[in-house]
C-alpha positions as CSV (number, residue, x, y, z in Angstrom):
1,X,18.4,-37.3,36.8
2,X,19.1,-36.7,33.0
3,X,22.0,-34.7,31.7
4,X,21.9,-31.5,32.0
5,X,23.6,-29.4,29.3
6,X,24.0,-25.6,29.2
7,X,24.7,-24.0,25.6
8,X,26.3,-20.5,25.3
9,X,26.7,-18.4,22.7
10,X,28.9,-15.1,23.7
11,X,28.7,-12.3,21.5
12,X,29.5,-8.7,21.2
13,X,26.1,-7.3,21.8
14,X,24.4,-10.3,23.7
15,X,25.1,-13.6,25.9
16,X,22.1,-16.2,24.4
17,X,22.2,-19.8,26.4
18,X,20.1,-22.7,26.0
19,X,19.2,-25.2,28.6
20,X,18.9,-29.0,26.9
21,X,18.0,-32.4,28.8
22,X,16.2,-34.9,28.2
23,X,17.3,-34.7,24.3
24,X,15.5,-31.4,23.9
25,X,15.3,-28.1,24.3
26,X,13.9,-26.9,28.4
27,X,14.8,-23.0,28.0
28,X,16.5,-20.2,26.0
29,X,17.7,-17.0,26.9
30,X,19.1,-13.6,25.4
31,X,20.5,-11.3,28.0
32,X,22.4,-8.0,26.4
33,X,25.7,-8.3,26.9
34,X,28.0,-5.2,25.0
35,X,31.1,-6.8,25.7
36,X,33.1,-3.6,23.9
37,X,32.2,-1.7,27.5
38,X,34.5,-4.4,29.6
39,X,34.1,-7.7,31.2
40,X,31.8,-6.8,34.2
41,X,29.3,-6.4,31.6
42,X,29.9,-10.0,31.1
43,X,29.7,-10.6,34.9
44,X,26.3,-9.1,34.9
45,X,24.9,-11.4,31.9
46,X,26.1,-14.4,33.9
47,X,24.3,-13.0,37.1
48,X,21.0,-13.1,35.2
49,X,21.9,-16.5,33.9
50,X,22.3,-18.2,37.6
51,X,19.4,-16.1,38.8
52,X,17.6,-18.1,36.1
53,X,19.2,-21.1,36.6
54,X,20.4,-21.9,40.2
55,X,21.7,-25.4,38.8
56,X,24.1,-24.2,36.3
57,X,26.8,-25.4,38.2
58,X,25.4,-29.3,37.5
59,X,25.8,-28.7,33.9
60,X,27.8,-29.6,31.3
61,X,28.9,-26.5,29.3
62,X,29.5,-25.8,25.9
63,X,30.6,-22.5,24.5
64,X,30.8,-20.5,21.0
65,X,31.9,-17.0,20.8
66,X,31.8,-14.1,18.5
67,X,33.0,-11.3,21.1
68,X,36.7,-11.9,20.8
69,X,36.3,-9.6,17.9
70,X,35.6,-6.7,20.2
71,X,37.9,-3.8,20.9
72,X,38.2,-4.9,24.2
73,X,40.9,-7.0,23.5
74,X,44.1,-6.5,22.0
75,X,43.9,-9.3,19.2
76,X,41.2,-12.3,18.4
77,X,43.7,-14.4,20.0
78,X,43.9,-12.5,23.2
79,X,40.1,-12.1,23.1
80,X,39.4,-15.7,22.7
81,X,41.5,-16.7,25.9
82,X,40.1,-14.4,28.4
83,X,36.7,-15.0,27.1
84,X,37.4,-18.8,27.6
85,X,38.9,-17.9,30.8
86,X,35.8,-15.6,31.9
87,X,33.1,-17.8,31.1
88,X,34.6,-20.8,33.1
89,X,35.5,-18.1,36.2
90,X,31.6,-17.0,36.0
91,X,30.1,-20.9,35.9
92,X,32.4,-22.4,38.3
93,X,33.0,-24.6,35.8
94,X,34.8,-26.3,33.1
95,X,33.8,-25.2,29.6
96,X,34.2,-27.1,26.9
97,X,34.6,-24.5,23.8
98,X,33.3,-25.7,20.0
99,X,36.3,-26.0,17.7
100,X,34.7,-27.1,14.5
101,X,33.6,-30.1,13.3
102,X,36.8,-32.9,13.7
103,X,38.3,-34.0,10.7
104,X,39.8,-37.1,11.9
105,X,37.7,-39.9,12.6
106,X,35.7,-40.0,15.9
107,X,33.2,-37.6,17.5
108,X,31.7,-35.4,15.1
109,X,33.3,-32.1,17.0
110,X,35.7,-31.2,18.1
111,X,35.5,-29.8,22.3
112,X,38.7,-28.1,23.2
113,X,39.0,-26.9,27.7
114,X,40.1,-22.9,27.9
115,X,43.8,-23.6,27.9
116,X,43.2,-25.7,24.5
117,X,41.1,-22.6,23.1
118,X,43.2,-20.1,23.9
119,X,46.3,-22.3,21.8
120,X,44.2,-23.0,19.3
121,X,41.8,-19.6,18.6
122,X,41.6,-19.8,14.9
123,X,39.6,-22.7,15.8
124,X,37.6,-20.8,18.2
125,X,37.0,-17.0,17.0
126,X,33.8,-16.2,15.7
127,X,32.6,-20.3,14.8
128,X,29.5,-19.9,16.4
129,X,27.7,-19.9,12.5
130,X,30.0,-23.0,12.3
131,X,28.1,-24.5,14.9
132,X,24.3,-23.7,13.5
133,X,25.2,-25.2,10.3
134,X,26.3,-28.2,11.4
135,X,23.6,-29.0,13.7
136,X,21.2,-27.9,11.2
137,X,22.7,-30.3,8.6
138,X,22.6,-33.1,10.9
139,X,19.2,-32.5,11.0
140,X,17.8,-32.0,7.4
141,X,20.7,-32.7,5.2
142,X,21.0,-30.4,2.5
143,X,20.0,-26.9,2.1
144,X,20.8,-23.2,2.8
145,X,21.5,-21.6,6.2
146,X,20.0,-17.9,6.5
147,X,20.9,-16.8,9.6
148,X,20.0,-13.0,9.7
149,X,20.8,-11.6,13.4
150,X,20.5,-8.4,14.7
151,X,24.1,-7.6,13.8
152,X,25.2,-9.9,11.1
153,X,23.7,-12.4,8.6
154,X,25.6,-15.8,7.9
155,X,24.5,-17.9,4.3
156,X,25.6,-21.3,4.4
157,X,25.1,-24.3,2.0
158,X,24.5,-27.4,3.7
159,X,25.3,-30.5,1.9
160,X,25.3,-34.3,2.6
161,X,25.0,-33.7,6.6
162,X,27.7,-30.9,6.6
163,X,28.0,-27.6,6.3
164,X,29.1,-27.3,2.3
165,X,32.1,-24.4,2.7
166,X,35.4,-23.8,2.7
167,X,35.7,-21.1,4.4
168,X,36.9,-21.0,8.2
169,X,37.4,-17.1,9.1
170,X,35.5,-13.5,8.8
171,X,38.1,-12.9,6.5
172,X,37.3,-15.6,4.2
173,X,33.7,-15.3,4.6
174,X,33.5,-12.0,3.9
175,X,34.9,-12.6,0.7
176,X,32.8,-15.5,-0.1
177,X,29.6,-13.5,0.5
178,X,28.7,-15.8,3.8
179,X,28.8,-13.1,6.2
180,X,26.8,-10.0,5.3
181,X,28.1,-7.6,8.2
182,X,24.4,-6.2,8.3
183,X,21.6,-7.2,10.9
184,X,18.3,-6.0,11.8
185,X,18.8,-3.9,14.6
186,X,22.1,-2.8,15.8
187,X,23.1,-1.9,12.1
188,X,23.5,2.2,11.1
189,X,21.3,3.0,8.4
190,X,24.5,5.1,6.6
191,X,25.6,1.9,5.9
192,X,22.7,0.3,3.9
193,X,22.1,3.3,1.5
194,X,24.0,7.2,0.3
195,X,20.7,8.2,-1.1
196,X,16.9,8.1,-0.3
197,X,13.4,10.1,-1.2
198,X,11.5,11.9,1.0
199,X,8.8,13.8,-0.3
200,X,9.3,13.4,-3.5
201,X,13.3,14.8,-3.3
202,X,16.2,12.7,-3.2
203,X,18.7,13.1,-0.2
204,X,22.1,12.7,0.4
205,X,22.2,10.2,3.7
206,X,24.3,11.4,6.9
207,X,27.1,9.3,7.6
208,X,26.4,9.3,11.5
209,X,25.1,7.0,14.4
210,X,21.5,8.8,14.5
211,X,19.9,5.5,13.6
212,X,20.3,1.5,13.0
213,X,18.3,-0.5,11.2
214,X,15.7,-1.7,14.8
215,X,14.0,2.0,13.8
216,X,13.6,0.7,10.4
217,X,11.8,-2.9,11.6
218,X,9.9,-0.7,14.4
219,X,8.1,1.5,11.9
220,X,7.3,-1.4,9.1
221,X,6.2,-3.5,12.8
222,X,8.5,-6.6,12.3
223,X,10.5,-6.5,14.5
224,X,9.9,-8.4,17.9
225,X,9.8,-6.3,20.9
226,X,11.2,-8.9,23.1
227,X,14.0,-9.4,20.2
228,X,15.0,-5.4,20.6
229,X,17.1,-5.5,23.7
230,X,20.2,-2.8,22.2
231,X,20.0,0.7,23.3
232,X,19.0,3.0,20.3
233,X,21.0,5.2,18.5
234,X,20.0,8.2,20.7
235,X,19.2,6.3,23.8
236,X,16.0,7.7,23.3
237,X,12.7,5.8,23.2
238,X,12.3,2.8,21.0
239,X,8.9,3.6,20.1
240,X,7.4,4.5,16.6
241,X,7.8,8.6,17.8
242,X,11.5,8.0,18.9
243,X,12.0,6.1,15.6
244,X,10.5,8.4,13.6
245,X,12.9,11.5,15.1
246,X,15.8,8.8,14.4
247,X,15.1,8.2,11.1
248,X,14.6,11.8,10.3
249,X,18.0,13.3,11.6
250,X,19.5,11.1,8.6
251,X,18.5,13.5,6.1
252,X,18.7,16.3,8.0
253,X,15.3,16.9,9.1
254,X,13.2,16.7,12.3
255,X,10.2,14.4,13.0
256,X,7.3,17.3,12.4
257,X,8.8,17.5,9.0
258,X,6.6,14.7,7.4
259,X,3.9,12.1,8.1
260,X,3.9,8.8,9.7
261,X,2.9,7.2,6.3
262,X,6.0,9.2,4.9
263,X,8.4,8.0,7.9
264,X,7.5,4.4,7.4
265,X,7.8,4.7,3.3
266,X,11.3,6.3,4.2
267,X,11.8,3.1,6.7
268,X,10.4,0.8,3.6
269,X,13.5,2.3,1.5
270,X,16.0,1.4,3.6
271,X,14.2,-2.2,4.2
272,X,14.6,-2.4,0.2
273,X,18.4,-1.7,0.3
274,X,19.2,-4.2,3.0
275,X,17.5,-6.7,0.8
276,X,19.1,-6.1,-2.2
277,X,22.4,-6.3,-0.3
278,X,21.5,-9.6,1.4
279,X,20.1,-11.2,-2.1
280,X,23.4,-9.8,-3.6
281,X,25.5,-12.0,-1.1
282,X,23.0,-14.3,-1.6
283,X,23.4,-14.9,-5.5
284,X,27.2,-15.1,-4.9
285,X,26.9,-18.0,-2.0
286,X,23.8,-20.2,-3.8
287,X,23.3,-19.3,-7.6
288,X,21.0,-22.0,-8.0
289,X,17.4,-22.4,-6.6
290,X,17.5,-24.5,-3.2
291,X,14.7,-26.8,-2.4
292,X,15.3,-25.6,1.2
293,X,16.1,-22.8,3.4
294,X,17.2,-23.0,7.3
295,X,15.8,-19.5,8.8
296,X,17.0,-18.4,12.0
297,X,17.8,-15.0,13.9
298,X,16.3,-11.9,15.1
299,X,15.2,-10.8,11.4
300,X,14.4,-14.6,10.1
301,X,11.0,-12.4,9.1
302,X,12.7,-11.2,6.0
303,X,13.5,-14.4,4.3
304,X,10.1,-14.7,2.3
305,X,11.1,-11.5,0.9
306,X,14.7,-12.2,0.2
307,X,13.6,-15.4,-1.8
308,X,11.4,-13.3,-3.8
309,X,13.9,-11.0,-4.0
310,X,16.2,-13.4,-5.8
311,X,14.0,-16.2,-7.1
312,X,10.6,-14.2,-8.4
313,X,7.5,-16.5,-8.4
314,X,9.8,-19.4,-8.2
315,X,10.3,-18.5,-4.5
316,X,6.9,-20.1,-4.1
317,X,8.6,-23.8,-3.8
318,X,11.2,-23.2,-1.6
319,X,10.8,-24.7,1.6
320,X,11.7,-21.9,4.4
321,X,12.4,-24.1,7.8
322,X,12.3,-22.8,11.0
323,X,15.1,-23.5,13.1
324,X,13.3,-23.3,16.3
325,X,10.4,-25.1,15.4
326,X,12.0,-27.8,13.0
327,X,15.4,-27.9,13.6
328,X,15.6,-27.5,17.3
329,X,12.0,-29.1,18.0
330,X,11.5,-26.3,20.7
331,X,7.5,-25.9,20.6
332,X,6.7,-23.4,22.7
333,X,9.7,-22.3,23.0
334,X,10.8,-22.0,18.8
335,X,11.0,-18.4,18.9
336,X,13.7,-18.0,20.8
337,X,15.5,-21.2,19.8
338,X,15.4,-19.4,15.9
339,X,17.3,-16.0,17.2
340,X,19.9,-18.0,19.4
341,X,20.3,-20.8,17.1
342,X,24.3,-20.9,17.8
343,X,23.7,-21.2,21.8
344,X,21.0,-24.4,21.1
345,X,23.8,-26.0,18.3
346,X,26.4,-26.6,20.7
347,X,24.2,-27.9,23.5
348,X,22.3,-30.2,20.9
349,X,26.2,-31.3,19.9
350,X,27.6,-31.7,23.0
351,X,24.6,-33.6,24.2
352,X,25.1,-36.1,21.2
353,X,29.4,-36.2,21.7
């Protein structure tokens, strides 16, 4: 029987996992997972998980988190160990939790057990972008890493095998333009634009949670259905109607108060200022025209249009590689290997340690 390894990556909002043996990819999951609401929610994601997988507890397991940001905990540091501590309680198991690639000589990451983590968070908090990158340079070399998620969006060079950066926390990647905190669904729209036109008039934007950017990617009809798992804003249907009523209670009106062409040009506004803040993040991480571009996450459909964003016409010779299908090798099961790229790294790693 081969080697069975189970990838996790644990975020605020979700739990993905991928299932590799056999040197490839046999399954990927997304369950939601709002972590900010307490551990049992937690508990329930790993229910589903051993529901799907009776076997887990044959598995090797490796593990990359983002939650430990959550306020939840009272520091990363404390959110880091209990998460470490949680996920081997659920499995049964030992975890072994991705710490980076190694810089002394050896295996090409370093695997640290929950007691190790929990010393050693910095190594640990939020790496799961780590993680892609260096798989996906393993893979292709040299390139860029667009990574657009339904909460965040990570742009890293690639470069001679490795992830080409510096940078090791938010902190620093926030500064270095690698981590856009914007995504495709669980984002509010007050944060992507103060102003927009309806009708013909322009309008001040509310500054409250009446809408994220999934009714935005509803009403243009890119975003996934089966990639929309988040409550929305209102709790309300995620439908083009409940999207509509959304989007209009952000400048102040109600859904009667204009057409469905005018909604979805009102959607199309706030697709435009997401762009320009991605391609301005963009221009500070890669100046220069890359021959390639790793796409993954929930919104990997907008990379086309952030090339052409930045680039023009000369957008047409970039290569745009899908993580699922080209970096993973998933086949059938691609589309879900692009949104949880993190969860397939570190069981593609692991497998190879």
């Amino acid at each position: 029987m081969s080697e069975l390894v189970i990838g996790w990556d644990l975020g605020g909002a979700h739990l993905k996992a991928c299932r590799w043996a056999d040197a490839q990819v046999q399954d990927v999951a997304q369950w939601p997972c709002p972590v900010w609401q307490g551990l049992p929610q937690l508990e329930a994601a790993m229910a589903l998980a051993r529901a799907r997988w009776p076997d887990l507890q044959r598995a090797r397991h490796a593990l990359t988190m983002t939650a430990e940001m959550t306020d939840l905990f009272d520091d990363r540091a404390d959110g880091v160990a209990r998460l470490a501590a949680a996920m081997c309680a659920g499995l049964d198991a030992p975890v072994q939790v991705y710490a980076g690639p190694r810089l002394a000589p050896g295996p090409a990451v370093l695997w640290l057990d929950s007691a190790q983590a929990a010393a050693q968070w910095q190594r640990v908090a939020s790496a799961n972008w780590l993680a892609t990158a260096q798989h996906a340079a393993a893979i292709i070399g040299h390139g860029v890493l667009l990574d657009i998620g339904s909460t965040t969006t990570d742009i890293i060079r690639l470069a001679d095998g490795r992830p080409d950066t510096r940078s090791r926390s938010d902190r620093d990647r926030l500064a270095s333009g690698e981590l856009v905190y914007q995504g495709v669904v669980r984002t509010p729209l007050c944060a992507l634009a103060a102003h927009v036109q309806l009708q013909g008039q322009r309008l001040g934007v509310m500054n409250e949670w009446f809408a994220t950017t999934a009714d935005v990617y509803r009403l243009t009809g890119e975003l996934d259905p089966a990639h929309d798992q988040q409550p929305s804003a209102d709790n309300g249907p995620k439908d083009e109607a409940g999207s509509q009523a959304r989007l209009a209670r952000m400048v102040g009106c109600d859904r009667r108060d204009a057409t469905a062409e005018e909604w979805r040009q009102l959607a199309r506004q706030w697709r435009e200022a997401q762009l320009n803040r991605l391609a301005e993040a963009w221009q500070q991480v890669q100046p220069q025209r890359p021959e390639r571009v790793v796409v993954a996450g929930a919104g990997a459909f907008l990379a086309a249009a952030l090339m052409r964003r930045v680039y023009g016409d000369a957008a047409v010779g970039i290569a745009l590689i899908d993580h699922g299908r080209d970096v993973a090798r998933a086949g059938p099961l691609a589309g879900w290997a692009t949104v949880c790229a993190p969860s397939v790294a570190v069981a593609a790693l692991l497998a190879g340690a």
